[in-house]
C-alpha positions as CSV (number, residue, x, y, z in Angstrom):
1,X,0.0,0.0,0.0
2,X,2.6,2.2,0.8
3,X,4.0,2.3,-2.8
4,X,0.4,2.9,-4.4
5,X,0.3,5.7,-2.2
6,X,3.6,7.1,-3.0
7,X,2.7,7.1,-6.8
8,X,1.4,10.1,-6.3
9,X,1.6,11.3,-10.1
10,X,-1.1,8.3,-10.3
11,X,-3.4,10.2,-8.5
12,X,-6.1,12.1,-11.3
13,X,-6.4,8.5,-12.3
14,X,-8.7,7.4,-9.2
15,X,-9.0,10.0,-6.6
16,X,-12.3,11.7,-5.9
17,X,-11.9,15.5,-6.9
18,X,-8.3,15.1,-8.1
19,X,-7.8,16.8,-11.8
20,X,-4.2,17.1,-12.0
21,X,-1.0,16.3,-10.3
22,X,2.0,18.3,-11.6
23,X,5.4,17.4,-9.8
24,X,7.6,20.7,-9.7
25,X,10.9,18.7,-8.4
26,X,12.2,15.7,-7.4
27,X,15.2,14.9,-4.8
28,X,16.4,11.9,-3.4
29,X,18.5,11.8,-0.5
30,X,19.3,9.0,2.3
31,X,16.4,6.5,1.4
32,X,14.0,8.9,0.9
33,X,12.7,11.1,-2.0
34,X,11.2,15.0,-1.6
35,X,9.0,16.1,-3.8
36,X,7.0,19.6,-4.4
37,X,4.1,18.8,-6.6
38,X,1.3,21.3,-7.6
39,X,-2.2,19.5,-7.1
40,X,-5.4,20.7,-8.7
41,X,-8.7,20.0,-7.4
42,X,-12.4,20.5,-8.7
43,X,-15.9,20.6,-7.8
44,X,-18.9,21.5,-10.1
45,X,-17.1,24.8,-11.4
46,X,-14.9,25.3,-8.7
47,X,-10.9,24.6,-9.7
48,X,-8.4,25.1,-7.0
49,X,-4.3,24.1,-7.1
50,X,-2.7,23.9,-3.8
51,X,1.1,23.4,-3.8
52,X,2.9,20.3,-1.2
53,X,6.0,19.3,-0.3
54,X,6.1,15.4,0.0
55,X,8.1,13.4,1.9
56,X,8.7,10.1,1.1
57,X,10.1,7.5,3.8
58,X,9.9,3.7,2.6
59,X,12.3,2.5,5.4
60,X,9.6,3.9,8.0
61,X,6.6,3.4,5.3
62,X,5.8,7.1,5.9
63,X,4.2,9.7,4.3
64,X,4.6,13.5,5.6
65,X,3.1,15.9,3.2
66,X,3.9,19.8,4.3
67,X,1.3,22.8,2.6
68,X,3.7,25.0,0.3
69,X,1.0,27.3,-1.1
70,X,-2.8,27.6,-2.3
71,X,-6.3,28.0,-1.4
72,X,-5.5,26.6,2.6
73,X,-4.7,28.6,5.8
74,X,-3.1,25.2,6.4
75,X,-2.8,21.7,5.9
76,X,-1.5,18.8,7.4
77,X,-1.3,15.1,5.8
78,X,0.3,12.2,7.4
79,X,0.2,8.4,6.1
80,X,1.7,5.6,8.0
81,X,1.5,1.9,7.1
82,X,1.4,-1.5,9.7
83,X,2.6,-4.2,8.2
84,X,0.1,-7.3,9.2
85,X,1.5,-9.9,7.4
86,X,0.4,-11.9,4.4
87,X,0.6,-8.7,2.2
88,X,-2.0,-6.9,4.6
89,X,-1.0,-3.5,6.5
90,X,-3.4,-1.1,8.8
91,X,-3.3,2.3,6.9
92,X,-3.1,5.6,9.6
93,X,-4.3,8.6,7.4
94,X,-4.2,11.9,9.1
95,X,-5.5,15.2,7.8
96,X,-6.2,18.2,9.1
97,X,-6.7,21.9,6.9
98,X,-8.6,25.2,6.8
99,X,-9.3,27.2,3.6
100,X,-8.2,30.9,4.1
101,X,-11.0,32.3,2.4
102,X,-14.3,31.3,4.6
103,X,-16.5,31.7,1.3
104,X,-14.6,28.8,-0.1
105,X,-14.5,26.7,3.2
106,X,-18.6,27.3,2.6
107,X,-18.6,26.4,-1.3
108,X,-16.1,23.5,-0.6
109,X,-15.4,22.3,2.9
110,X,-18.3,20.2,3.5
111,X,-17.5,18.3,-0.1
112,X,-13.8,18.2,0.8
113,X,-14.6,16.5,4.2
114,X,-16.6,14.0,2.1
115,X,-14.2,13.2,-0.4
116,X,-11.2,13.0,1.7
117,X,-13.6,10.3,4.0
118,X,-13.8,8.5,0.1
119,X,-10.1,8.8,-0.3
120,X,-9.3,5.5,1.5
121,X,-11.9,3.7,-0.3
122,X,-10.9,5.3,-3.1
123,X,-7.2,3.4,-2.3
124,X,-8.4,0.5,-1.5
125,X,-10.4,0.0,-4.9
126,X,-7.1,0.9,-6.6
127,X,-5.3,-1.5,-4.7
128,X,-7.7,-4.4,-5.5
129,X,-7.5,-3.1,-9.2
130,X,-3.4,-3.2,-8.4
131,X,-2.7,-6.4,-6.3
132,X,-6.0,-8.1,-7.0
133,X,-8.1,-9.2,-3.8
């Protein structure tokens, strides 16, 4: 799970909301890879991009993502993974945000709080699509 996650240029592909991933750079160092990658979401009419910093860890299967720029006051994104065994893992998903303007927390928080709840189903479909059941 952990790599489907990190393939995060996948993402337009099977995300709810999620119209474009764009990554800006790319650096590798010690293990792990940083990346700043431009994200555009949609709803009805409404496009917004937002601009992250992501921090991939595959020795610690961890997933830190850091809010650059965009329509958010802030936002915080953490994945970890929990190996089970017998290619199973518990999935810990963590976010937290707050749009700056409060006209678009009212046009789109509610639906963002809704898709981001569809995000892990929207993983797990893609990893049954991926790894099969």
């Amino acid at each position: 799970m952990y790599a489907l996650v990190a393939d995060v240029e996948r993402y337009p592909e099977f995300l709810p909301l999620c119209e474009g991933l764009a990554i800006r750079s790319r650096k590798e160092r010690d293990g792990r890879e940083l990346l700043v990658a431009d994200m555009t979401v949609g709803y009805k009419a409404i496009r917004e991009t937002f601009t992250t910093q992501v921090l991939l860890n595959p020795a610690e299967e961890a997933i830190d993502v850091k809010y650059l720029d965009g329509p958010f006051r802030y936002l915080d994104n953490r994945w970890r993974f929990e190996p089970l065994g017998e290619g199973r893992c518990n999935v810990h998903f963590f976010i937290d945000y707050e749009f700056k303007s409060r006209i678009l927390g009212a046009l789109m928080g509610s639906m963002f709080d809704r898709a981001f709840h569809m995000f892990s189903e929207a993983f797990e479909k893609r990893a049954d699509t991926i790894y099969g059941n």
